[in-house]
N, CA, C and O atoms as a Maestro MAE file, in Angstrom:
{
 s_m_m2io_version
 :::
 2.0.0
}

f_m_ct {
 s_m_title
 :::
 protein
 m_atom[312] {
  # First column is atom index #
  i_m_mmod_type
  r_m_x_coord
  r_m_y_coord
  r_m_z_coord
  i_m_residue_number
  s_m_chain_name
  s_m_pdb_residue_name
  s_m_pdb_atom_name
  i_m_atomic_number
  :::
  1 25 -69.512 -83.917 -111.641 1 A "UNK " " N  " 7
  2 3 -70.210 -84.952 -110.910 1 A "UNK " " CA " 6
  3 2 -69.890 -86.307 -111.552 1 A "UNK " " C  " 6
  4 15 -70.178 -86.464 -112.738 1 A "UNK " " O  " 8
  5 25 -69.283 -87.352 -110.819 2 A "UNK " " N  " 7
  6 3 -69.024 -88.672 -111.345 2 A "UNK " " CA " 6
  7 2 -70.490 -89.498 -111.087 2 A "UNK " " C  " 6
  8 15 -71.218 -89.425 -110.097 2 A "UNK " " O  " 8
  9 25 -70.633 -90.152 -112.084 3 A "UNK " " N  " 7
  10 3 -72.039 -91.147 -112.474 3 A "UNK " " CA " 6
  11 2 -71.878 -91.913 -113.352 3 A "UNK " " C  " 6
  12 15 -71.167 -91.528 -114.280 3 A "UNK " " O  " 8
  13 25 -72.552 -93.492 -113.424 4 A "UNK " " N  " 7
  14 3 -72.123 -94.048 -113.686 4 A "UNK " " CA " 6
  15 2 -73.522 -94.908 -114.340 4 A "UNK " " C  " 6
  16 15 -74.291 -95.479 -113.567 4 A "UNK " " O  " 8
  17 25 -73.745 -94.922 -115.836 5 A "UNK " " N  " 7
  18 3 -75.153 -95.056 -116.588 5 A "UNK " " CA " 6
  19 2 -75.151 -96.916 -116.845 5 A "UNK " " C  " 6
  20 15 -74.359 -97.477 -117.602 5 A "UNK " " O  " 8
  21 25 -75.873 -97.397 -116.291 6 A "UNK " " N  " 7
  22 3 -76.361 -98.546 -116.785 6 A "UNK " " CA " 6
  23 2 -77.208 -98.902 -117.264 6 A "UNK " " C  " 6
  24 15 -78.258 -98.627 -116.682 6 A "UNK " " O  " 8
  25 25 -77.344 -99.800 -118.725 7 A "UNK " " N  " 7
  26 3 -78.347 -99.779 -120.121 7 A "UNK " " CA " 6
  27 2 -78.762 -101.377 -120.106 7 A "UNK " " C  " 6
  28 15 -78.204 -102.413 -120.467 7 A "UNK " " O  " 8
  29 25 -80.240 -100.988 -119.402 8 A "UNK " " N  " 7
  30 3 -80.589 -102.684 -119.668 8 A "UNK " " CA " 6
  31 2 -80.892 -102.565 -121.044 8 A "UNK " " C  " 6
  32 15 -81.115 -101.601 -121.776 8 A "UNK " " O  " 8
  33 25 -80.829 -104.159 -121.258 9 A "UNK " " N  " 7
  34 3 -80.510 -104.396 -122.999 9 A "UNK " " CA " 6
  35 2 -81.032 -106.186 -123.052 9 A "UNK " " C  " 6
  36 15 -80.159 -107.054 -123.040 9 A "UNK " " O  " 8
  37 25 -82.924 -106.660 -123.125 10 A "UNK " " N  " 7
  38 3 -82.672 -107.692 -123.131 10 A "UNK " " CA " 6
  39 2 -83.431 -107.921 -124.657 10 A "UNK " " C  " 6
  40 15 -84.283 -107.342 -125.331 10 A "UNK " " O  " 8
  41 25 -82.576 -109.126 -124.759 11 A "UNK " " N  " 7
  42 3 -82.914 -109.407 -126.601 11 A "UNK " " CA " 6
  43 2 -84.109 -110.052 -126.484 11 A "UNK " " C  " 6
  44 15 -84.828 -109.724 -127.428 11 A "UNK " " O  " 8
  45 25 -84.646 -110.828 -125.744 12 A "UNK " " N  " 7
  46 3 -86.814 -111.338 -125.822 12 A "UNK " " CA " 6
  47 2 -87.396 -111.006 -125.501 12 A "UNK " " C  " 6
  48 15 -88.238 -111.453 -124.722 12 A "UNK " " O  " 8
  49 25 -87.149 -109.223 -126.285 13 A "UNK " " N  " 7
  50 3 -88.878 -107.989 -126.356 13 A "UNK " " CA " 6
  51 2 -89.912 -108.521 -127.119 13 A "UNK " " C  " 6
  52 15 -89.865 -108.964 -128.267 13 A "UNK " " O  " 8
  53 25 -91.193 -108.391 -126.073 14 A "UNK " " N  " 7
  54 3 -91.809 -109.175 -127.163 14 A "UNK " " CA " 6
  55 2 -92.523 -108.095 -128.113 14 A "UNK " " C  " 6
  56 15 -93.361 -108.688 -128.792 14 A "UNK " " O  " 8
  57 25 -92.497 -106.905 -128.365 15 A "UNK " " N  " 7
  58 3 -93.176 -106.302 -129.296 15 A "UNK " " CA " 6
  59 2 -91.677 -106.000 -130.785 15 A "UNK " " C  " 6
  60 15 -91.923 -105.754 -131.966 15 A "UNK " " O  " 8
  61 25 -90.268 -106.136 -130.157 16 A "UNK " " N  " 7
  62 3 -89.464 -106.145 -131.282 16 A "UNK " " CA " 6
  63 2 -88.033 -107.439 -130.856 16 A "UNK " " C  " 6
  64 15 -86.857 -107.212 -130.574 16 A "UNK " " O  " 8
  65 25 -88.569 -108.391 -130.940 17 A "UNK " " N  " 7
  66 3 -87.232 -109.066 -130.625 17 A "UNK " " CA " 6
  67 2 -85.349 -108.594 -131.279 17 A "UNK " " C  " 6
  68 15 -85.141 -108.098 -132.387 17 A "UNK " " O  " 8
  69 25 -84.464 -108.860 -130.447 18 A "UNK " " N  " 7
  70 3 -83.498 -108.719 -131.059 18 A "UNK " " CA " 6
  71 2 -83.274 -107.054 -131.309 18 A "UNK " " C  " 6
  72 15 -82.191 -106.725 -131.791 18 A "UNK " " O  " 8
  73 25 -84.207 -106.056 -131.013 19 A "UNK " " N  " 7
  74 3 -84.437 -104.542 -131.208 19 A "UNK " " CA " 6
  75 2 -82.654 -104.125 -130.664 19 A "UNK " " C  " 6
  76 15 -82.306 -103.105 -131.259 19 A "UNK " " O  " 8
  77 25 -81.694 -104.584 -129.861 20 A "UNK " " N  " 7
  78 3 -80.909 -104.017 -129.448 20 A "UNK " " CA " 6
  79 2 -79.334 -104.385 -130.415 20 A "UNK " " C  " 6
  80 15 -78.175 -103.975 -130.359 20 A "UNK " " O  " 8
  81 25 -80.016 -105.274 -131.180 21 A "UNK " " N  " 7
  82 3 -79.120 -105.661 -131.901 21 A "UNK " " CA " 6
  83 2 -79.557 -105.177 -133.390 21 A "UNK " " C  " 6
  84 15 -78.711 -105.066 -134.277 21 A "UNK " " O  " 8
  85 25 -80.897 -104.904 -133.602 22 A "UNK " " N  " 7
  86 3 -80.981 -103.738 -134.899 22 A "UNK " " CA " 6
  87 2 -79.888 -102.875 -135.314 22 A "UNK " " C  " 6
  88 15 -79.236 -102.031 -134.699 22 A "UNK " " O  " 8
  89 25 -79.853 -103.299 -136.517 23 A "UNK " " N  " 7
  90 3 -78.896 -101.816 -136.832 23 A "UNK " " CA " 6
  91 2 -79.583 -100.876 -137.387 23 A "UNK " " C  " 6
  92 15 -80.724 -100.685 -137.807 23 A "UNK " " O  " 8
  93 25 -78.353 -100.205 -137.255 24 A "UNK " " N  " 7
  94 3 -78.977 -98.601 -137.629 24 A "UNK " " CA " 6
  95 2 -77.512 -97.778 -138.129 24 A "UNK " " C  " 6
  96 15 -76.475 -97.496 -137.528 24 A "UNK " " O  " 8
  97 25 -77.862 -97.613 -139.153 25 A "UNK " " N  " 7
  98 3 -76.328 -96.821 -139.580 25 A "UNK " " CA " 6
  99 2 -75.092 -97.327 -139.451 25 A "UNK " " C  " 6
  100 15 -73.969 -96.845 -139.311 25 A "UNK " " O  " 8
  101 25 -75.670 -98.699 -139.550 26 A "UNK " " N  " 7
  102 3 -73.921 -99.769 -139.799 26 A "UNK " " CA " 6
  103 2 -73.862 -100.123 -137.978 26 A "UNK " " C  " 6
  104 15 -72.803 -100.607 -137.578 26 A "UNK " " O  " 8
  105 25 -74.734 -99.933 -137.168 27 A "UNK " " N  " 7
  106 3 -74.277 -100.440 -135.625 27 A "UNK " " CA " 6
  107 2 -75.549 -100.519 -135.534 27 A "UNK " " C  " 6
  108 15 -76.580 -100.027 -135.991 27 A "UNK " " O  " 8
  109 25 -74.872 -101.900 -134.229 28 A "UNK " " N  " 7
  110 3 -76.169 -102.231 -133.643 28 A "UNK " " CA " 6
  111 2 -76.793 -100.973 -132.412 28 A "UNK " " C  " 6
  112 15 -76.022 -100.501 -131.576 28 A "UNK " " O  " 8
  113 25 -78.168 -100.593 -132.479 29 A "UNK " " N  " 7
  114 3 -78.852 -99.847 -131.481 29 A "UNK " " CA " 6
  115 2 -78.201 -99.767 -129.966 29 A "UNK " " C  " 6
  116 15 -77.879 -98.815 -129.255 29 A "UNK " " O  " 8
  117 25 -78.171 -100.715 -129.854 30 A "UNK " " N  " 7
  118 3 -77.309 -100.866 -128.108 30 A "UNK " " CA " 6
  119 2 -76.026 -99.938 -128.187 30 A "UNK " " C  " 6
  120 15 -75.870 -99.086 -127.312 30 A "UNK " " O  " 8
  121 25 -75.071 -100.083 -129.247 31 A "UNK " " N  " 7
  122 3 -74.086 -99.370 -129.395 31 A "UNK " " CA " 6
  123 2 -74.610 -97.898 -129.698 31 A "UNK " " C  " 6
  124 15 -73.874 -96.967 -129.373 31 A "UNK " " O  " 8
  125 25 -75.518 -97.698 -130.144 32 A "UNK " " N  " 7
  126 3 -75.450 -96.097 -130.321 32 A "UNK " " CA " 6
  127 2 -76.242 -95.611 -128.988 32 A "UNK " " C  " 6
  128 15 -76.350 -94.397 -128.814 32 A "UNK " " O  " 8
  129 25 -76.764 -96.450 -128.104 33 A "UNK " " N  " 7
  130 3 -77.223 -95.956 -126.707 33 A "UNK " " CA " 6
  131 2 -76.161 -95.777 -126.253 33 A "UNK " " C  " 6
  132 15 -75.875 -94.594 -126.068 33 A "UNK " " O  " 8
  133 25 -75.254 -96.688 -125.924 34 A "UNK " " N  " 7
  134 3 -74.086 -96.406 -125.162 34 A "UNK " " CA " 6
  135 2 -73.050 -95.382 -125.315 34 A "UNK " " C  " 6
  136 15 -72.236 -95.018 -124.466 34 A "UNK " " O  " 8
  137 25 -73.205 -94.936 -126.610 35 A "UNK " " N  " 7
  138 3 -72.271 -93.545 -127.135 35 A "UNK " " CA " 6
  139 2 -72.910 -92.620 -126.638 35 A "UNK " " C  " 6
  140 15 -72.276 -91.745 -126.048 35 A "UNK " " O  " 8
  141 25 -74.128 -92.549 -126.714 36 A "UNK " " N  " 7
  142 3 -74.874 -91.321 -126.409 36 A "UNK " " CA " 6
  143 2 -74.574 -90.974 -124.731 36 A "UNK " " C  " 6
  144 15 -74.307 -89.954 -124.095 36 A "UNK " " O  " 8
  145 25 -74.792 -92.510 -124.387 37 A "UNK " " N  " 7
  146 3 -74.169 -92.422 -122.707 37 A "UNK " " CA " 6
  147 2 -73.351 -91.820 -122.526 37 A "UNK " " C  " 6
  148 15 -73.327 -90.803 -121.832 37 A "UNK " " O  " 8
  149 25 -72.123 -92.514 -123.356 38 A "UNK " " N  " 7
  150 3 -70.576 -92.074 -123.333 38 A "UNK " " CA " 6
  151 2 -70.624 -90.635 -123.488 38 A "UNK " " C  " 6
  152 15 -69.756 -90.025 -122.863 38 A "UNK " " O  " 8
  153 25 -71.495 -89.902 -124.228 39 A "UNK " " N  " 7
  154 3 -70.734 -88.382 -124.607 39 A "UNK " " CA " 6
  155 2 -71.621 -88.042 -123.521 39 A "UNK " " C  " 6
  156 15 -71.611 -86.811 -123.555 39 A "UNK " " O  " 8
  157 25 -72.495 -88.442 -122.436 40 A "UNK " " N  " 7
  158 3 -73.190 -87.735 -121.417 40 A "UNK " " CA " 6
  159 2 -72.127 -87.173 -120.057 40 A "UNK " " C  " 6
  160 15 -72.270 -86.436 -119.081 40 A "UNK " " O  " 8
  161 25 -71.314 -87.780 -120.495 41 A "UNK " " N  " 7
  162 3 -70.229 -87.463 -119.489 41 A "UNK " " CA " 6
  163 2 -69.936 -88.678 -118.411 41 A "UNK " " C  " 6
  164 15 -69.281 -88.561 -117.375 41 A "UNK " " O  " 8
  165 25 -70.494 -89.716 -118.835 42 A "UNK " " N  " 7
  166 3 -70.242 -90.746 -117.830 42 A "UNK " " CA " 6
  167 2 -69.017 -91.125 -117.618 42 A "UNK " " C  " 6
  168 15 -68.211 -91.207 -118.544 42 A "UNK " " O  " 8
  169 25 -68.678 -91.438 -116.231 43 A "UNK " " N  " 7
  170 3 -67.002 -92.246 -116.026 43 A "UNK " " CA " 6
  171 2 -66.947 -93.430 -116.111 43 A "UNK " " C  " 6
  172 15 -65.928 -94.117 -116.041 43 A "UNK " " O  " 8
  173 25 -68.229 -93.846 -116.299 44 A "UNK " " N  " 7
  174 3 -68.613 -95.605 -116.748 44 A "UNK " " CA " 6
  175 2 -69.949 -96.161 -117.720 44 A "UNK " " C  " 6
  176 15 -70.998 -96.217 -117.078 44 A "UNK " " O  " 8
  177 25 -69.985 -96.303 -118.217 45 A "UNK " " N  " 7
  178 3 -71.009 -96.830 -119.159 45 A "UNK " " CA " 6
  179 2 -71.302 -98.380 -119.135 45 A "UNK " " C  " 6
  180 15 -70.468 -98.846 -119.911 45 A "UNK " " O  " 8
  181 25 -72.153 -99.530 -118.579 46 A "UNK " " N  " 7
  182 3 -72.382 -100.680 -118.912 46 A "UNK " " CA " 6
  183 2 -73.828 -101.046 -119.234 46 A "UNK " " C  " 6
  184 15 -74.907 -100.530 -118.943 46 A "UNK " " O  " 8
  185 25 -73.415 -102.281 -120.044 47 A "UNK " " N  " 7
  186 3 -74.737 -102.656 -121.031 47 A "UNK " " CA " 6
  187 2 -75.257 -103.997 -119.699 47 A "UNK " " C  " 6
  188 15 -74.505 -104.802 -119.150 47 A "UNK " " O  " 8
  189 25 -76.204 -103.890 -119.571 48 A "UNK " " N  " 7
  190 3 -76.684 -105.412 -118.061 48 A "UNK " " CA " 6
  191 2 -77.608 -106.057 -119.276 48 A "UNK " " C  " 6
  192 15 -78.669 -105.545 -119.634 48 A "UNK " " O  " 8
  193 25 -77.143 -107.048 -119.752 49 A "UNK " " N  " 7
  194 3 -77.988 -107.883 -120.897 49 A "UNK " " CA " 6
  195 2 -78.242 -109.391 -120.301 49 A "UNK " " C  " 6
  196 15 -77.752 -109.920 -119.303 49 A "UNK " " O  " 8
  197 25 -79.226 -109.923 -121.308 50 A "UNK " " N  " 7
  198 3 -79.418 -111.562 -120.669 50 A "UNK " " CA " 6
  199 2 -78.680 -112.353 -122.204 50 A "UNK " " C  " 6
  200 15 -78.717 -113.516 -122.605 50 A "UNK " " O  " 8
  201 25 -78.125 -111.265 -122.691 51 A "UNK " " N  " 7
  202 3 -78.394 -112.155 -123.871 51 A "UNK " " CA " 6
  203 2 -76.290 -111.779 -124.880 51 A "UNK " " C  " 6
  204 15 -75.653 -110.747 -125.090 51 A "UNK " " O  " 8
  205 25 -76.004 -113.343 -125.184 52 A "UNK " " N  " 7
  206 3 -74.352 -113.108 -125.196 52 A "UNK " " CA " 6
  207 2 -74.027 -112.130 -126.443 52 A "UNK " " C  " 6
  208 15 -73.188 -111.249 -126.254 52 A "UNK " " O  " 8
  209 25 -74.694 -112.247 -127.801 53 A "UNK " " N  " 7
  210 3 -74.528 -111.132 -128.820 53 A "UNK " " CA " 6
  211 2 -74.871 -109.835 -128.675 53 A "UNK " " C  " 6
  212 15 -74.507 -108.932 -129.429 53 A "UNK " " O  " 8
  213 25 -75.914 -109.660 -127.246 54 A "UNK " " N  " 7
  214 3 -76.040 -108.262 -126.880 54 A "UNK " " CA " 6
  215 2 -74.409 -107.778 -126.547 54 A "UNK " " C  " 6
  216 15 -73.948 -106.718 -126.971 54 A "UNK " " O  " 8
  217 25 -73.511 -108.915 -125.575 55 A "UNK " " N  " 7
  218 3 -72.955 -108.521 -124.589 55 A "UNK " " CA " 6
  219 2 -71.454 -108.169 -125.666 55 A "UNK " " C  " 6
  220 15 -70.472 -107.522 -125.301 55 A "UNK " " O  " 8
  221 25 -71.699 -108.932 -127.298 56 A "UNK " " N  " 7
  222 3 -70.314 -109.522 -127.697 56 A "UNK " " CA " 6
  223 2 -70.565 -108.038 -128.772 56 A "UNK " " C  " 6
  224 15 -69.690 -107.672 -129.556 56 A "UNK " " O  " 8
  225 25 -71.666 -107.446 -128.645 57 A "UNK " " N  " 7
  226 3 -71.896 -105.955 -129.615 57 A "UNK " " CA " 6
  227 2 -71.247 -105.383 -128.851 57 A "UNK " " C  " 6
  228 15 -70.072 -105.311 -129.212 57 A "UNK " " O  " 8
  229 25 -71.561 -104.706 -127.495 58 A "UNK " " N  " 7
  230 3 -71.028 -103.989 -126.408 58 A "UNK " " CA " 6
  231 2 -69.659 -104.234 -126.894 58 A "UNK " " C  " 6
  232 15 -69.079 -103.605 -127.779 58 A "UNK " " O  " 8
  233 25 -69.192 -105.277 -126.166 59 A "UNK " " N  " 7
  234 3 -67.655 -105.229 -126.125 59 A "UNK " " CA " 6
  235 2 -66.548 -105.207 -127.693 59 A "UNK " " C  " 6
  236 15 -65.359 -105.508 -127.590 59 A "UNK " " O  " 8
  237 25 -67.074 -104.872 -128.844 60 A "UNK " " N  " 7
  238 3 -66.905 -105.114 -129.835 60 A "UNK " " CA " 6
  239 2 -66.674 -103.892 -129.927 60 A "UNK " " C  " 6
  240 15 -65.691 -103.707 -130.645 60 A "UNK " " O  " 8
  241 25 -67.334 -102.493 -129.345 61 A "UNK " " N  " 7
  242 3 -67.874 -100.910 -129.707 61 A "UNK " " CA " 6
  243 2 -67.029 -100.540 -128.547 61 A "UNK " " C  " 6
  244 15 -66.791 -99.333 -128.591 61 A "UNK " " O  " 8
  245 25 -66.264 -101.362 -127.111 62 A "UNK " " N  " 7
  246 3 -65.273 -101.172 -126.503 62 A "UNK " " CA " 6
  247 2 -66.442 -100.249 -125.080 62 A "UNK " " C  " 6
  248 15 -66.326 -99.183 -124.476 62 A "UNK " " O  " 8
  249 25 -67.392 -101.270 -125.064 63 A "UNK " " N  " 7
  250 3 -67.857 -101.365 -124.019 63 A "UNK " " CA " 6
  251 2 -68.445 -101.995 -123.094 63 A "UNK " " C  " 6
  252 15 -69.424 -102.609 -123.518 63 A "UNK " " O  " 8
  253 25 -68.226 -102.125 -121.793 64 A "UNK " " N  " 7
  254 3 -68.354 -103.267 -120.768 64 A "UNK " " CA " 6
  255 2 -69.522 -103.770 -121.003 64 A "UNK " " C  " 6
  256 15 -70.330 -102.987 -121.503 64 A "UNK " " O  " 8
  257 25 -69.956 -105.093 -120.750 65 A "UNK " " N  " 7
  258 3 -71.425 -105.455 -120.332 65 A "UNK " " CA " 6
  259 2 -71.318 -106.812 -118.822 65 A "UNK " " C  " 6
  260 15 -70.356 -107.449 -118.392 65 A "UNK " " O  " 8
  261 25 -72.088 -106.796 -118.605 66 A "UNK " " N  " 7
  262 3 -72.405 -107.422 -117.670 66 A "UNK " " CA " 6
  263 2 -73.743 -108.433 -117.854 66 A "UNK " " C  " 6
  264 15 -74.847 -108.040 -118.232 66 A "UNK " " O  " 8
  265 25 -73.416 -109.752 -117.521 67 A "UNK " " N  " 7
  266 3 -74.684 -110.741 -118.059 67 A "UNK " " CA " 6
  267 2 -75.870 -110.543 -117.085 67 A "UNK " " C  " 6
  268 15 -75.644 -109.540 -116.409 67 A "UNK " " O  " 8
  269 25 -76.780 -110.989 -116.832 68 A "UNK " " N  " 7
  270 3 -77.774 -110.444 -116.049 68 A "UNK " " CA " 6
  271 2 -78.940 -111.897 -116.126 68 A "UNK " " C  " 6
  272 15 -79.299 -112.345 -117.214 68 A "UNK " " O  " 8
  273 25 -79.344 -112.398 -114.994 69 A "UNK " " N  " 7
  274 3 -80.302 -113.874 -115.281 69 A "UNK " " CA " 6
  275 2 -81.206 -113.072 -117.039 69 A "UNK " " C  " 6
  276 15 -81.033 -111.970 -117.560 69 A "UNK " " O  " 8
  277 25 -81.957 -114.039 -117.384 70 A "UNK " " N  " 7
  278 3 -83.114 -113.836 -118.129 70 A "UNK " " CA " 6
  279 2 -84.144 -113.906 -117.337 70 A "UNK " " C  " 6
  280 15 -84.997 -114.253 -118.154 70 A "UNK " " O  " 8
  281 25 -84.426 -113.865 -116.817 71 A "UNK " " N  " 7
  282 3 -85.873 -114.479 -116.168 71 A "UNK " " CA " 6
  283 2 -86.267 -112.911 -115.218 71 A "UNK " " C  " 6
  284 15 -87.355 -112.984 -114.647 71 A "UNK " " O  " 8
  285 25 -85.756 -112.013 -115.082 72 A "UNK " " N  " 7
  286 3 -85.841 -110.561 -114.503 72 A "UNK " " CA " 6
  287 2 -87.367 -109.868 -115.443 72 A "UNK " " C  " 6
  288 15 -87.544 -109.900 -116.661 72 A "UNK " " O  " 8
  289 25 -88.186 -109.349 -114.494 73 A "UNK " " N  " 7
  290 3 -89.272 -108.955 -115.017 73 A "UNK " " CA " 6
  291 2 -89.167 -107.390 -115.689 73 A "UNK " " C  " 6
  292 15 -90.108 -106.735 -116.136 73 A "UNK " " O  " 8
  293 25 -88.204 -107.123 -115.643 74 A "UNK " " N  " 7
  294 3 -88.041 -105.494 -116.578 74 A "UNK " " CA " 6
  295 2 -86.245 -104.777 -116.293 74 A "UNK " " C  " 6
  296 15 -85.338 -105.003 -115.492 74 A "UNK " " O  " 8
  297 25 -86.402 -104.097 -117.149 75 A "UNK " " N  " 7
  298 3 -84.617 -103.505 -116.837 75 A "UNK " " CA " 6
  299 2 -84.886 -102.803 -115.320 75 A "UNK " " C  " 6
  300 15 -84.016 -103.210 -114.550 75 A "UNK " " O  " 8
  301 25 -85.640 -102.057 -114.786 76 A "UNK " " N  " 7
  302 3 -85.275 -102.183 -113.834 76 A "UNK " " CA " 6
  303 2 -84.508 -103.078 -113.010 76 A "UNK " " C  " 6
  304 15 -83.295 -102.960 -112.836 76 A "UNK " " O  " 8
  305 25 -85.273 -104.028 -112.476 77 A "UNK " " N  " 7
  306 3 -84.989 -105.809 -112.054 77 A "UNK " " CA " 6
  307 2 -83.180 -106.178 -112.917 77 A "UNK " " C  " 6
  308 15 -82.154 -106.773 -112.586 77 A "UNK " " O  " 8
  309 25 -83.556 -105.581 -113.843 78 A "UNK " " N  " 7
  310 3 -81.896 -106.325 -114.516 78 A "UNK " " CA " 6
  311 2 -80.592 -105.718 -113.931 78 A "UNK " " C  " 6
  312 15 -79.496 -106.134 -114.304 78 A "UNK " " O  " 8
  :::
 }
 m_bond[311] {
  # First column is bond index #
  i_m_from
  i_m_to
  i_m_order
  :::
  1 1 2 1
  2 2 3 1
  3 3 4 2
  4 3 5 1
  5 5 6 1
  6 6 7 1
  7 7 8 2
  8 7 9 1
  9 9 10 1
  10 10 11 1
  11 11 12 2
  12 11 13 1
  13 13 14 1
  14 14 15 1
  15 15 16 2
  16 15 17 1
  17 17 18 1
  18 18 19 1
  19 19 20 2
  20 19 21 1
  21 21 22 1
  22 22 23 1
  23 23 24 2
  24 23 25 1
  25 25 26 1
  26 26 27 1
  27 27 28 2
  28 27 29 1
  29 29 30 1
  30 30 31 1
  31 31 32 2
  32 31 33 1
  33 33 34 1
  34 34 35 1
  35 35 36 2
  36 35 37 1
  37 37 38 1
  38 38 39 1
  39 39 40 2
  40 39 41 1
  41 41 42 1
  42 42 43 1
  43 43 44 2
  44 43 45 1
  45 45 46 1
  46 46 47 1
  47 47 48 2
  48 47 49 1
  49 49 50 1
  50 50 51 1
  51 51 52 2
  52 51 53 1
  53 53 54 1
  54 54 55 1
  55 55 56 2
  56 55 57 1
  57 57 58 1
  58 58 59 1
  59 59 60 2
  60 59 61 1
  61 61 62 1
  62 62 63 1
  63 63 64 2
  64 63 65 1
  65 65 66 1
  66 66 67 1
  67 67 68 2
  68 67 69 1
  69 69 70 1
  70 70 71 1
  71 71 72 2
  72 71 73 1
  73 73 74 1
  74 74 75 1
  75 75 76 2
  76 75 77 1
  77 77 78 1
  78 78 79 1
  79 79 80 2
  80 79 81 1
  81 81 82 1
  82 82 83 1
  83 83 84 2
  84 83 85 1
  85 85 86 1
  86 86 87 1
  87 87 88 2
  88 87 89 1
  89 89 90 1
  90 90 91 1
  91 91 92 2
  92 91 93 1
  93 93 94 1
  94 94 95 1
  95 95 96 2
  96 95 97 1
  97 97 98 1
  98 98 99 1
  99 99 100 2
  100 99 101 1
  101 101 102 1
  102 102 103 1
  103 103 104 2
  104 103 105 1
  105 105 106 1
  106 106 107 1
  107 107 108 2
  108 107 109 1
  109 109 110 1
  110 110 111 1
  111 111 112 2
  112 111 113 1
  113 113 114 1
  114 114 115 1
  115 115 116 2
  116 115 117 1
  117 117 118 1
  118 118 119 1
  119 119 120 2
  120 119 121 1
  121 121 122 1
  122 122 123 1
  123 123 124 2
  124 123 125 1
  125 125 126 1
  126 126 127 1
  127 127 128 2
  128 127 129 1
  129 129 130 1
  130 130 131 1
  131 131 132 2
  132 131 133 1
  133 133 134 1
  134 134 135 1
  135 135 136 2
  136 135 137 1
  137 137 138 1
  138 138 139 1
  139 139 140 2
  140 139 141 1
  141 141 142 1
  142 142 143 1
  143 143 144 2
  144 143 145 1
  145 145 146 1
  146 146 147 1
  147 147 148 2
  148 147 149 1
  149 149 150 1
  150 150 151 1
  151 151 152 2
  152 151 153 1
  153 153 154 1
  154 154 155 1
  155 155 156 2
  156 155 157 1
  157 157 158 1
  158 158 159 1
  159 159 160 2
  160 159 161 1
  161 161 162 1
  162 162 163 1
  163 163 164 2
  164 163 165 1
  165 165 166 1
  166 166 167 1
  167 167 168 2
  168 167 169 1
  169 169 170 1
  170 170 171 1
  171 171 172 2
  172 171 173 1
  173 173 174 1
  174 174 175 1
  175 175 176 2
  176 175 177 1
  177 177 178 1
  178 178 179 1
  179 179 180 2
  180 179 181 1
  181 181 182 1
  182 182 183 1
  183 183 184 2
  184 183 185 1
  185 185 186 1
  186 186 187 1
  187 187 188 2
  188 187 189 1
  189 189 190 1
  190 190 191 1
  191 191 192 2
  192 191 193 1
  193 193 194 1
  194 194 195 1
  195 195 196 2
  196 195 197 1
  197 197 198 1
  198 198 199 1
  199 199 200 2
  200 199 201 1
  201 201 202 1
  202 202 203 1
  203 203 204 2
  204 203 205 1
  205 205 206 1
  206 206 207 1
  207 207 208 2
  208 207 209 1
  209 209 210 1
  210 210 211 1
  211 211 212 2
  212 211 213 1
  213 213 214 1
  214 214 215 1
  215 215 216 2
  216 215 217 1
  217 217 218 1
  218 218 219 1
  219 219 220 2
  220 219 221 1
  221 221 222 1
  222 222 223 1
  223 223 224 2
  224 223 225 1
  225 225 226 1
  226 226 227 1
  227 227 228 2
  228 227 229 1
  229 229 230 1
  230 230 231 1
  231 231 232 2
  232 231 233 1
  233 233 234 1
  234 234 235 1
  235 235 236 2
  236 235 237 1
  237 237 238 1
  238 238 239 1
  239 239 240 2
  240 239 241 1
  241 241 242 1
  242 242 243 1
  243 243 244 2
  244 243 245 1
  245 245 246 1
  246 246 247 1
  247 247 248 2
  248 247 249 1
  249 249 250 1
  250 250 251 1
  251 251 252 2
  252 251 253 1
  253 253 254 1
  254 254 255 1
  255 255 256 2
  256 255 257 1
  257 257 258 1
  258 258 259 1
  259 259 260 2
  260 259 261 1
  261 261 262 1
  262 262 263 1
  263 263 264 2
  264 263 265 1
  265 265 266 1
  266 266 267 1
  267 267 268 2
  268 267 269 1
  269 269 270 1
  270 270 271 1
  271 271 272 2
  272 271 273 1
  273 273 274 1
  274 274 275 1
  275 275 276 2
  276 275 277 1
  277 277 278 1
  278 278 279 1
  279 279 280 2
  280 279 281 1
  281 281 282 1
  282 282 283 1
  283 283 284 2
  284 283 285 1
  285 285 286 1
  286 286 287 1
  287 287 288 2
  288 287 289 1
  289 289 290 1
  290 290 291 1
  291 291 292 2
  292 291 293 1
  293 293 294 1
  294 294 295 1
  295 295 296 2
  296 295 297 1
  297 297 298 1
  298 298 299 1
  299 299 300 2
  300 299 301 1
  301 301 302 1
  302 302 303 1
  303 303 304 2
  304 303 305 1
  305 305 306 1
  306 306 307 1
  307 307 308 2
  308 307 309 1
  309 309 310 1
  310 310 311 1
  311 311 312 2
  :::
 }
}
C-alpha cells in the first residue's frame, strides 16, 4: 500500500517551545519522528513546519519539509 506520512512540526508549543528541535541522542526530535516514519514504509515522508530551523533539521537528515503559515490553530490545520 503506497502512503504518504505528514509530520506537523511547529516550534511555538507553548508547554515546550523549540520541543522539535530538542535533541535526543545527537538529533533533533523531528528527525527521529521522521525515521520512524521512514522505516513505516512510507514512499514519502514530509515535515509541514512554520518554523525555518525546523525545516533546515529536516532537510539536513535528507528530508523534505514544507513551510506552512504560523498562525494555523493545530497540526491538523498545518
Amino acid at each position: 500500500m503506497d502512503f504518504t506520512v505528514i509530520i506537523p512540526a511547529r516550534y511555538a508549543s507553548t508547554r515546550f517551545p523549540g520541543k522539535a528541535l530538542a535533541e535526543i541522542a545527537g538529533k533533533p526530535m523531528i528527525v527521529h519522528v521522521a525515521e520512524h516514519a521512514a522505516a513505516s514504509g512510507a514512499q514519502k515522508v514530509l515535515v509541514a513546519t512554520d518554523h525555518p530551523e525546523i525545516a533546515a533539521a529536516a532537510a539536513r537528515h535528507g528530508f523534505k519539509a514544507v513551510m506552512t503559515a504560523a498562525g494555523h490553530a493545530s497540526g491538523t490545520e498545518r
